[in-house]
VOBA-1610 file (N, C-alpha, C; in pm, whole numbers, padded with zeros to 5 digits, always signed):
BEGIN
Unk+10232+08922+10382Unk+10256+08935+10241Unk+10400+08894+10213Unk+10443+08854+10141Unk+10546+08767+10085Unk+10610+08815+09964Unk+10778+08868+09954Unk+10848+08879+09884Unk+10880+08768+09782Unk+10774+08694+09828Unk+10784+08599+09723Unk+10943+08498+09674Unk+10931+08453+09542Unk+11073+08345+09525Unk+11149+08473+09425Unk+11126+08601+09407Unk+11208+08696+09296Unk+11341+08696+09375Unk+11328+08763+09509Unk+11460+08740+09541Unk+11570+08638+09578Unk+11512+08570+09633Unk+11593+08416+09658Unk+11545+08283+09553Unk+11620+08302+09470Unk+11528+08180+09356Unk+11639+08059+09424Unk+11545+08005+09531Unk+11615+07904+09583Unk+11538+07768+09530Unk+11586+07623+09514Unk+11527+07538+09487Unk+11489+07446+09588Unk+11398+07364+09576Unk+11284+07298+09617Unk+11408+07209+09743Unk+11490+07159+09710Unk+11604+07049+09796Unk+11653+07183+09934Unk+11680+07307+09883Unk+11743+07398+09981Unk+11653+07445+10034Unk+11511+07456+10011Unk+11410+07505+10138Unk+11356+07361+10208Unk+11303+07251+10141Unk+11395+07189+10207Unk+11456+07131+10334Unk+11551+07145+10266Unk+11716+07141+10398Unk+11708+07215+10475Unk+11606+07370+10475Unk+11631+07494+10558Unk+11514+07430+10656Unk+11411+07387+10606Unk+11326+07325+10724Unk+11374+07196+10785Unk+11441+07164+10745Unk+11503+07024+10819Unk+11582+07065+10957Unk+11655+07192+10897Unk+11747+07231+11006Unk+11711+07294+11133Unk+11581+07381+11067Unk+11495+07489+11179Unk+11440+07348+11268Unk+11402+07293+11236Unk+11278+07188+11244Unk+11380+07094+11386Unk+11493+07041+11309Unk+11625+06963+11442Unk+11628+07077+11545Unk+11651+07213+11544Unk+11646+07297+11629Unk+11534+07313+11693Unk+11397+07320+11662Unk+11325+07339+11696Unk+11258+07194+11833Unk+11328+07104+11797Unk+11289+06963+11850Unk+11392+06960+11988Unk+11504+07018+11923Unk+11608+07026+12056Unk+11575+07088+12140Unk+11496+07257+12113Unk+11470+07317+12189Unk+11362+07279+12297Unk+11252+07212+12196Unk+11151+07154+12304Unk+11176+07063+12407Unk+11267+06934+12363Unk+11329+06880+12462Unk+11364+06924+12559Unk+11480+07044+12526Unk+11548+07109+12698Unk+11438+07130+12742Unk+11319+07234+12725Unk+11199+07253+12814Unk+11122+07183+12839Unk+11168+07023+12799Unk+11025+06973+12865Unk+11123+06861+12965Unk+11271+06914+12938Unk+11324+06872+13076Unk+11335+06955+13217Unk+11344+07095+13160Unk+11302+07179+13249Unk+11195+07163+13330Unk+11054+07193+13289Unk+10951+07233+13280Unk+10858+07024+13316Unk+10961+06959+13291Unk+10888+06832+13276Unk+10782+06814+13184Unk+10622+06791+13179Unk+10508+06824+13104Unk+10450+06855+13155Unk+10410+06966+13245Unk+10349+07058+13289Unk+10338+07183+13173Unk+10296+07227+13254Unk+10304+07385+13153Unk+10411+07464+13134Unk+10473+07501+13060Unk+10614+07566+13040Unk+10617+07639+12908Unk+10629+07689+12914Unk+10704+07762+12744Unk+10588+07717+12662Unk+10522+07802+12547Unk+10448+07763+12454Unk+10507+07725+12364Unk+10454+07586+12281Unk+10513+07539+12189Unk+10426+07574+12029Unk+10502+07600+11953Unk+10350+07618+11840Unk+10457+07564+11673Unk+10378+07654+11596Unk+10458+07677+11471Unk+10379+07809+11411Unk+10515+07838+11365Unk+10462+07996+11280Unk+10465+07959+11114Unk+10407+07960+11035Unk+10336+07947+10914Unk+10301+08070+10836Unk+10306+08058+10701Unk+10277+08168+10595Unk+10373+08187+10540Unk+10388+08395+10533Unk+10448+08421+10430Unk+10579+08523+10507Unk+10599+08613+10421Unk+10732+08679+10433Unk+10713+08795+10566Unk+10642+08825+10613Unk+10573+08826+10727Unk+10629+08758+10878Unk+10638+08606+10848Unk+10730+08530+10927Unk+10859+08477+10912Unk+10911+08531+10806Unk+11042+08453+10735Unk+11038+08601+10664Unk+11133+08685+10703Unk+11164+08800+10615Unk+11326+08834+10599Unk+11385+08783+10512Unk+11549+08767+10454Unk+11596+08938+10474Unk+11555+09059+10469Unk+11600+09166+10390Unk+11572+09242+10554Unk+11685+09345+10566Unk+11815+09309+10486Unk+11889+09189+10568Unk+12008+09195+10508Unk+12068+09070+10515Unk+12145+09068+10671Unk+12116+09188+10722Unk+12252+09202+10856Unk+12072+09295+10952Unk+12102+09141+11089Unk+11967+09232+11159Unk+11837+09191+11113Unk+11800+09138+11019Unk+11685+09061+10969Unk+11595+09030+11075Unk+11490+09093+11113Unk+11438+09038+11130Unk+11246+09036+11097Unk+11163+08969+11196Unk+10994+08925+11126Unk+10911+08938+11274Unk+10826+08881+11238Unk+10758+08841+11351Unk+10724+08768+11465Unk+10778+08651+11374Unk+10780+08517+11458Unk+10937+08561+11557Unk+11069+08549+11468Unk+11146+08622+11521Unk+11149+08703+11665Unk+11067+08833+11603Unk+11057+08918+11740Unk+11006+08881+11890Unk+10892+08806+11808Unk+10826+08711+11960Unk+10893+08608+12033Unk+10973+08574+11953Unk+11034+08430+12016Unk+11177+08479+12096Unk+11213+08603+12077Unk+11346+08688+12125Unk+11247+08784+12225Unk+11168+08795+12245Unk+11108+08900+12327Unk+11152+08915+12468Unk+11153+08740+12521Unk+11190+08732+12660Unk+11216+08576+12722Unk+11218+08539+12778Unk+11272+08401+12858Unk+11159+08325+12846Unk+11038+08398+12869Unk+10909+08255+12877Unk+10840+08313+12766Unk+10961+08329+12624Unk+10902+08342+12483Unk+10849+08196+12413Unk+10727+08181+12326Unk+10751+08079+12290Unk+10846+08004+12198Unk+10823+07911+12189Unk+10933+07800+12092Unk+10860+07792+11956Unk+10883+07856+11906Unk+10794+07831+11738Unk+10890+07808+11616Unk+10834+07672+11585Unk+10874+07617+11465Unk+10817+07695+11340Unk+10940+07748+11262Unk+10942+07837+11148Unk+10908+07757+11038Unk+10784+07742+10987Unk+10781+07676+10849Unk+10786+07749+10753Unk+10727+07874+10757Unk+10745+07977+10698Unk+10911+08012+10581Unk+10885+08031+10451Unk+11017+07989+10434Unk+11015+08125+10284Unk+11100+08234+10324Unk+11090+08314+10227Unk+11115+08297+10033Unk+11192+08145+10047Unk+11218+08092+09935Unk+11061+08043+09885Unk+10990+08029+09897Unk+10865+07942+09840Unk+10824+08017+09765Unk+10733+07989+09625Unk+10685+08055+09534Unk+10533+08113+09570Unk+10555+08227+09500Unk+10462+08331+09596Unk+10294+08286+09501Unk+10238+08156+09645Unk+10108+08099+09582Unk+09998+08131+09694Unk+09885+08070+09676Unk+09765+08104+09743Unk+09774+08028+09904Unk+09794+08083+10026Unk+09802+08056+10121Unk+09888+07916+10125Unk+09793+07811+10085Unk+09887+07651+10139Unk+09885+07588+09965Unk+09991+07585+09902Unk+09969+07512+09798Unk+10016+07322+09848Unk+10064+07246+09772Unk+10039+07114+09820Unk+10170+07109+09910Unk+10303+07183+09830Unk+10426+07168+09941Unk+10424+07199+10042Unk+10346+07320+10065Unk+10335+07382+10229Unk+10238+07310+10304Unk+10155+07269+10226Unk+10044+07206+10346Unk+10073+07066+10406Unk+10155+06997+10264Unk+10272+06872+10331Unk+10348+06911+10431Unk+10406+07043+10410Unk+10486+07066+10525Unk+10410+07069+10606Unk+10299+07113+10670Unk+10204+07141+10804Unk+10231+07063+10849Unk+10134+06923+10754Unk+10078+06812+10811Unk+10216+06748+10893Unk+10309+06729+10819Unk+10392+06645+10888Unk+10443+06693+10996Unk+10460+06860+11020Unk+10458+06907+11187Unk+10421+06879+11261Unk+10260+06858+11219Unk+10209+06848+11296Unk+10194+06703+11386Unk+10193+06646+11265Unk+10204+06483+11321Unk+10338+06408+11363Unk+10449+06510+11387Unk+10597+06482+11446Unk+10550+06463+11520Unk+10535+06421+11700Unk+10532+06458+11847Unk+10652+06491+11879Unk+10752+06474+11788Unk+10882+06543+11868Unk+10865+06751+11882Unk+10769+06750+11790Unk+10773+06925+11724Unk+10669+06995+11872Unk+10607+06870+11924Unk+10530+06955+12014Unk+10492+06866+12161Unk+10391+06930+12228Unk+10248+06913+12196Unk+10222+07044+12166Unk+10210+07097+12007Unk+10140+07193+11940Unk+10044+07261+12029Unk+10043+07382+12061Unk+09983+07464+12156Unk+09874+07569+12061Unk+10023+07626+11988Unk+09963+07755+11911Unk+09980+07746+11769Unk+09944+07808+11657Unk+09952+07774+11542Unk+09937+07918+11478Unk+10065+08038+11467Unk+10051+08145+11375Unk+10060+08170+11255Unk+09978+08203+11180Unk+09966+08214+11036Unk+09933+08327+10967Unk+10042+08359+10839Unk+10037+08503+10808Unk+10007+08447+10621Unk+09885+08455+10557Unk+09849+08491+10418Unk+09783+08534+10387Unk+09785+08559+10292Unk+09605+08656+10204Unk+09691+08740+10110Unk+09812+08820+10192Unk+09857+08917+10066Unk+09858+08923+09987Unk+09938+08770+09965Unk+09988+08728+09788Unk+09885+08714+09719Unk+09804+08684+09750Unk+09680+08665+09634Unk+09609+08858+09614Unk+09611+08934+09688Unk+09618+09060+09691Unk+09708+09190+09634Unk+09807+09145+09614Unk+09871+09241+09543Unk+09954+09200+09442Unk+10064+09278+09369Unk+10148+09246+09289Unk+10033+09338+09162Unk+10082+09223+09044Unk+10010+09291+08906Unk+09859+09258+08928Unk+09810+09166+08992Unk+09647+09147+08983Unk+09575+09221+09136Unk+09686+09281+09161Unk+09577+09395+09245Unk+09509+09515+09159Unk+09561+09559+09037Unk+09508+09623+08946Unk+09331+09572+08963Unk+09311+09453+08935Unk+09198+09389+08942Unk+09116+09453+09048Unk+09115+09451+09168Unk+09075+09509+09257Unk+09013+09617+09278Unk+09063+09718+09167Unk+09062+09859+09151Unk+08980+09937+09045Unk+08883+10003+09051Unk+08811+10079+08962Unk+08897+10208+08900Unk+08884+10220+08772Unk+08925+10333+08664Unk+08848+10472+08773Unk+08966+10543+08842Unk+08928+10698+08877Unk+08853+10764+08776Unk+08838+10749+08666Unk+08765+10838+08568Unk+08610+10775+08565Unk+08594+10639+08588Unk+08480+10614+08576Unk+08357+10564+08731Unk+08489+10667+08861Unk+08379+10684+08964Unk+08383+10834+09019Unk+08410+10895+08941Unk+08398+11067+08970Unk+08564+11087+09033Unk+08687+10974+08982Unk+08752+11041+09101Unk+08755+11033+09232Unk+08641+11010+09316Unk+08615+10939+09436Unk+08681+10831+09521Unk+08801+10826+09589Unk+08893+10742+09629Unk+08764+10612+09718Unk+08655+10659+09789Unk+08598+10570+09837Unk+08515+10496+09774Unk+08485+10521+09629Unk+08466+10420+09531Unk+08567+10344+09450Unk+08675+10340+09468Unk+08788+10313+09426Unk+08810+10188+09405Unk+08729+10120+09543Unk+08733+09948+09517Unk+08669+09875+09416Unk+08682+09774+09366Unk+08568+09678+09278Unk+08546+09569+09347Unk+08431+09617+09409Unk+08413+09506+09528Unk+08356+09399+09498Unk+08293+09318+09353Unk+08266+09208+09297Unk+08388+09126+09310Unk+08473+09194+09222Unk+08628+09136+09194Unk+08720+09079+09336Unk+08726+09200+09413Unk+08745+09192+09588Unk+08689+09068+09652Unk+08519+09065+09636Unk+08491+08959+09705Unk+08530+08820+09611Unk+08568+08844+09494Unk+08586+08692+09458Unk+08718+08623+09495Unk+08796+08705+09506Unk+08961+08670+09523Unk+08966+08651+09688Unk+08839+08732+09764Unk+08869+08684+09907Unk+08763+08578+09901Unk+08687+08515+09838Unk+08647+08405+09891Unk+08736+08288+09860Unk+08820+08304+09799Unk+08951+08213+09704Unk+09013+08166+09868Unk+09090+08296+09902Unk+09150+08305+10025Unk+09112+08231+10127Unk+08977+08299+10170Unk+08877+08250+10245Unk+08876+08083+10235Unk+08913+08039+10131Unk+08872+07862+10117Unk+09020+07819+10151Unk+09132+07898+10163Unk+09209+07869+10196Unk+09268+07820+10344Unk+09170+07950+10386Unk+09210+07969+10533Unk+09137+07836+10641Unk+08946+07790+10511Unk+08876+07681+10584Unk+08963+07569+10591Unk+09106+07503+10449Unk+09112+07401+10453Unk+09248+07453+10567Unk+09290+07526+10641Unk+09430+07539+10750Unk+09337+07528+10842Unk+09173+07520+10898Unk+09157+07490+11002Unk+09116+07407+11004Unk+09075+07306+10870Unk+09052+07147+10853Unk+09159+07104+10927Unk+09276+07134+10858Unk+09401+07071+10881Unk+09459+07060+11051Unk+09428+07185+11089Unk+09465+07197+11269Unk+09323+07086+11334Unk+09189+07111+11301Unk+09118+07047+11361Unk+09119+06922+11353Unk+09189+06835+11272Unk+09236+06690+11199Unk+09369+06674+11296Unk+09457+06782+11311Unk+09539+06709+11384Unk+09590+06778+11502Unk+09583+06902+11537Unk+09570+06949+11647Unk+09448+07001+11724Unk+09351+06965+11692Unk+09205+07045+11769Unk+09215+07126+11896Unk+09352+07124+11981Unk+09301+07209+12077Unk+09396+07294+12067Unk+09505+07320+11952Unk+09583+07402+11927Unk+09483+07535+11873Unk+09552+07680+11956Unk+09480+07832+11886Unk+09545+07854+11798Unk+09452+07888+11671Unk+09513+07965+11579Unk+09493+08101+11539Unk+09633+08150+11535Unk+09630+08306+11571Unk+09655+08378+11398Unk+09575+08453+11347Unk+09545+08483+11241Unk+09577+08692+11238Unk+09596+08749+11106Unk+09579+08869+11129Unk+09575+08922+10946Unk+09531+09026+10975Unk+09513+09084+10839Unk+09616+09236+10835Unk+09726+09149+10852Unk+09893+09267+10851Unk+09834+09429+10922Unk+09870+09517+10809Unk+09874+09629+10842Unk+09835+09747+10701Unk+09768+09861+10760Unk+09730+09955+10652Unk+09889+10019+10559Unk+09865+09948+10457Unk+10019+09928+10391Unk+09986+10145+10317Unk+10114+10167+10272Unk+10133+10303+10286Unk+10229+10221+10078Unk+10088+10299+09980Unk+10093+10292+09838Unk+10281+10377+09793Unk+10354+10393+09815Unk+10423+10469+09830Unk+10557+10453+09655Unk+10528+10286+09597Unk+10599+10301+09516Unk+10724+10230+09581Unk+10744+10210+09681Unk+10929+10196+09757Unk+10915+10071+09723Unk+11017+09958+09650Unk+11049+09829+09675Unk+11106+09739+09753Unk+11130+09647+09782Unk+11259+09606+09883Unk+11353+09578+09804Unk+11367+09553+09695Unk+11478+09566+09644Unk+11491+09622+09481Unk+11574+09635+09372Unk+11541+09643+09247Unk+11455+09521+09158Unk+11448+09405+09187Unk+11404+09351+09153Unk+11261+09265+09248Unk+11222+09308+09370Unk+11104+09307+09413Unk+11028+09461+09437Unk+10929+09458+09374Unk+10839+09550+09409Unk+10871+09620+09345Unk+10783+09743+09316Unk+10682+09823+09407Unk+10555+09693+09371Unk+10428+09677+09472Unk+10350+09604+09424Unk+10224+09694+09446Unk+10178+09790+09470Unk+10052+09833+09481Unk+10076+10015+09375Unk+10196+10037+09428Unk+10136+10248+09353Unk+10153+10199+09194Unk+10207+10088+09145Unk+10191+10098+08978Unk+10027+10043+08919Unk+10010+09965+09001Unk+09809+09945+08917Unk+09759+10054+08986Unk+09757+10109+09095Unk+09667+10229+09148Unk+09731+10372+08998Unk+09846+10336+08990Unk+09902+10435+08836Unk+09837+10453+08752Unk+09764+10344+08712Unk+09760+10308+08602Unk+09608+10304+08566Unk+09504+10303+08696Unk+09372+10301+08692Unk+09381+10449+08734Unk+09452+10572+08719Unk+09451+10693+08724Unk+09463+10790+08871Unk+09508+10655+08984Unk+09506+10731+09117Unk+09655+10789+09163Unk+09622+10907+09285Unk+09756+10970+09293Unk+09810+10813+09406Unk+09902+10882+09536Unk+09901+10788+09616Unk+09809+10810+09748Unk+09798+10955+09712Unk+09743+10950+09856Unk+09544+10938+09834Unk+09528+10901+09711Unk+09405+10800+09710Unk+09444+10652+09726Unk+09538+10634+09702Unk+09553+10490+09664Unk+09554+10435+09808Unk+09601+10514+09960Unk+09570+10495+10045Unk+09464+10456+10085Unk+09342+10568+10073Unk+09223+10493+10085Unk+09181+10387+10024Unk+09200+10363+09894Unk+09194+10225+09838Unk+09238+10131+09895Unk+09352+10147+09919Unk+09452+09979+10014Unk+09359+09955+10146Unk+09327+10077+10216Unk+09277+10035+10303Unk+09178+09974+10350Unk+09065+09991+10237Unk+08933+09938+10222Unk+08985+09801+10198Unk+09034+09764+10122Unk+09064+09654+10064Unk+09134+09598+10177Unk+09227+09614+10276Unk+09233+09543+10380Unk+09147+09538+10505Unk+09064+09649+10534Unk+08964+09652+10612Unk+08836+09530+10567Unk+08815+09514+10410Unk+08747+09384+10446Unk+08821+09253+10445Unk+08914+09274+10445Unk+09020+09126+10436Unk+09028+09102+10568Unk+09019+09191+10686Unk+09018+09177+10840Unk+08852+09127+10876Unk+08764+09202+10824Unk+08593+09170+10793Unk+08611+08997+10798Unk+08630+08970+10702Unk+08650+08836+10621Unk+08711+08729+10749Unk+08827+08808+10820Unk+08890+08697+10896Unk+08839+08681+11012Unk+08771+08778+11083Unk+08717+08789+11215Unk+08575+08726+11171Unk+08491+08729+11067Unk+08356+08606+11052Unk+08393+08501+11101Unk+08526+08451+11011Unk+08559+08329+11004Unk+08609+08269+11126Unk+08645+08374+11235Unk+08716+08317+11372Unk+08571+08276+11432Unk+08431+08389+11392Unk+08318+08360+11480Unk+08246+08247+11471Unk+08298+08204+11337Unk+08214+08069+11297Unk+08286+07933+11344Unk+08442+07927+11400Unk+08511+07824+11434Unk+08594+07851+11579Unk+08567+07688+11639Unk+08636+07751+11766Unk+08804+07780+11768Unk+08873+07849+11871Unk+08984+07844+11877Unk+09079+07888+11770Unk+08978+08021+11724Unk+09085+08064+11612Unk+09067+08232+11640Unk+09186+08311+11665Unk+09198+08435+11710Unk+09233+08559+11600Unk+09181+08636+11568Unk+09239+08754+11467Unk+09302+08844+11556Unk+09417+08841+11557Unk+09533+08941+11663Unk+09458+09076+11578Unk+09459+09176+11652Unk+09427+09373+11567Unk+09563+09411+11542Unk+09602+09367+11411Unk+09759+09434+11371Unk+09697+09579+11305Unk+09633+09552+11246Unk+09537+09683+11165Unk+09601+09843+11211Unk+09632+09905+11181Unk+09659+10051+11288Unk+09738+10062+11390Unk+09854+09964+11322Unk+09935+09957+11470Unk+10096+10049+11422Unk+10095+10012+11222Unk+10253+10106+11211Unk+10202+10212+11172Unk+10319+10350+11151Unk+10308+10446+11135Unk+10382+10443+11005Unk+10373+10543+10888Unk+10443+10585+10761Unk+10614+10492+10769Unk+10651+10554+10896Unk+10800+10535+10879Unk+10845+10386+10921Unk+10716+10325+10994Unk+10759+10148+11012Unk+10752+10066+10909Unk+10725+10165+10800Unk+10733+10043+10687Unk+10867+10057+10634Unk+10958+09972+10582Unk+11065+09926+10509Unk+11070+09927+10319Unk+10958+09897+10315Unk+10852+09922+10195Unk+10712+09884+10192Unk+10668+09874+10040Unk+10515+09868+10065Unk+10427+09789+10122Unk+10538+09619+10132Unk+10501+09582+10200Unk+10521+09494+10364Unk+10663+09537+10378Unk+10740+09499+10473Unk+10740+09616+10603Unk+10669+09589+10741Unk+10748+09667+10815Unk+10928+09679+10850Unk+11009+09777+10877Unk+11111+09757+10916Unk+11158+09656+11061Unk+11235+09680+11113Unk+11275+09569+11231Unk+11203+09642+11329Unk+11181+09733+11311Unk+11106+09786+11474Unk+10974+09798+11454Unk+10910+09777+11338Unk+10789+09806+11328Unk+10749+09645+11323Unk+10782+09536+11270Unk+10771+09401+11269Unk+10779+09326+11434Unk+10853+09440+11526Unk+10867+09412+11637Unk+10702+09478+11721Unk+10642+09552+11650Unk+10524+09652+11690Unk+10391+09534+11688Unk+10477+09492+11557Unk+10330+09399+11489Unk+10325+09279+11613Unk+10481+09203+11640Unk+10488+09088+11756Unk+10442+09099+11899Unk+10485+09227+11910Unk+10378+09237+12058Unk+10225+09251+12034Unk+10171+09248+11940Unk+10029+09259+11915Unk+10001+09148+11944Unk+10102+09068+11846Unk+10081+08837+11892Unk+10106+08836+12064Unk+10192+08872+12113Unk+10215+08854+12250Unk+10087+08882+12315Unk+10043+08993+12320Unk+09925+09034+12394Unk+09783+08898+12377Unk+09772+08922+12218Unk+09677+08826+12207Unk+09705+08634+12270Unk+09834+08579+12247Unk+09836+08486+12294Unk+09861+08483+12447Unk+09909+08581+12506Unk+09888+08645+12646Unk+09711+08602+12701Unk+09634+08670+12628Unk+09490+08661+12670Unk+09456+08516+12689Unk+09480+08437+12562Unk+09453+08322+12553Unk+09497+08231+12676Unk+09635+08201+12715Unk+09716+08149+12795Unk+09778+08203+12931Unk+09707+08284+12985Unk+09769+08361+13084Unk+09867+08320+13173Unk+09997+08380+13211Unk+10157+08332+13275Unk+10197+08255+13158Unk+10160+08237+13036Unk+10256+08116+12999Unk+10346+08252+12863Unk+10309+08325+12867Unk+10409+08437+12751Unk+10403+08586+12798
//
């Protein structure tokens, strides 16, 4: 989920320049290892993709995400190119700038040979003011937190998603086909009201407010609502090859969140060993 462009209203030339720069780094780095390593097997090469999830600015001292944590974990961490860029405007998985950005990753050969491919969206189209949408009036289901969802509305916004996620494995199967793509449906977010800053967030306890729930229904609500957003992503791995749903699901506790929707640095570090393990399975000795 993605803090979206409220806090950094950066323009289109400076994100950009910020991928130009990750991107020269990222090319240098592969080089040394594939002087190391020659082209054999060495170090995984990939790119990390999405949202604020993999690119998380806040705070400003110590920052860190996911991709981050994994790639600092240890010596035979992989090399992942950050496309991920917290400046981008908070749109539906790949709008045309980001998916330009993919493509042309992908089709660098300096950026790889593309191994792995991690990708973090769905949120944004999930919360903020049109998660209200999502949500049934407490007065008109007895009160009942496990009727809480509007699961017409739910399934329409995840099949939105869902078409999102088919055209990112068009896109890998067009130009990386034997690259894994490692997918997840975050974490059971905690309705709590906290922002990351004054001017981002709260994005979920004000529509759960407002359709008449306390927070500690609104819990069960979030959670349904991400329990089928995980539903949704694990079909979609069964129906295509080489695409993995890491179990981030139940992995933070109350206090790893930062806010409603950010784990803190140690809990974002909780979520990266979940990626480790899973691309562990996949690749065994190589992370």
């Amino acid at each position: 989920m993605s803090i979206g462009n409220d806090i950094y209203q950066e323009n289109e030339q400076q994100i950009e320049d910020d991928i130009k720069r990750r991107t020269a780094e990222h090319q240098a780095e592969v080089a040394r290892t594939k002087q190391l390593f020659g082209f054999g097997p060495g170090r995984l090469i990939g790119i990390a993709d999405g949202d604020s999830w993999f690119d998380y600015p806040l705070p400003p001292v110590g920052a860190t995400d996911v991709r981050d944590a994994l790639q600092n974990a240890g010596a035979l961490s992989p090399i992942l190119l950050k496309l991920a860029h917290h400046g981008d405007a908070t749109t539906a998985l790949l709008g045309v700038q980001k998916r330009r950005r993919l493509i042309n990753a992908l089709e660098e050969k300096a950026n790889g040979p593309i191994e792995i491919i991690l990708f973090s969206g769905g949120g944004n189209d999930l919360v903020g003011d049109q998660f209200l949408f999502w949500v049934n009036d407490a007065a008109n289901v007895g009160h009942d937190a496990t009727d809480g969802v509007n699961t017409e509305a739910l399934a329409n916004v995840l099949g939105v998603v869902m078409d999102g996620y088919l055209e990112l494995i068009q896109i890998r199967d067009s130009l990386a086909p034997t690259a894994v793509l490692f997918l997840h449906a975050y974490d059971y977010a905690y309705p709590t009201g906290k922002a990351a800053c004054p001017f981002a967030g709260p994005w979920l306890l004000p529509s759960l407010t407002e359709r008449g729930w306390n927070e500690g229904d609104g819990k069960i609500i979030v959670e349904k609502i991400l329990a089928e957003f995980q539903n949704r992503l694990e079909s979609l791995a069964q129906r295509h090859e080489h695409v993995v749903v890491v179990p981030t699901q139940g992995t933070l506790g109350v206090d790893d969140w930062a806010n409603e929707l950010h784990p803190t640095p140690s809990g974002f570090r909780l979520i990266a060993e979940k990626f480790r393990v899973a691309i562990s399975t996949q690749f065994p000795g190589r992370i």
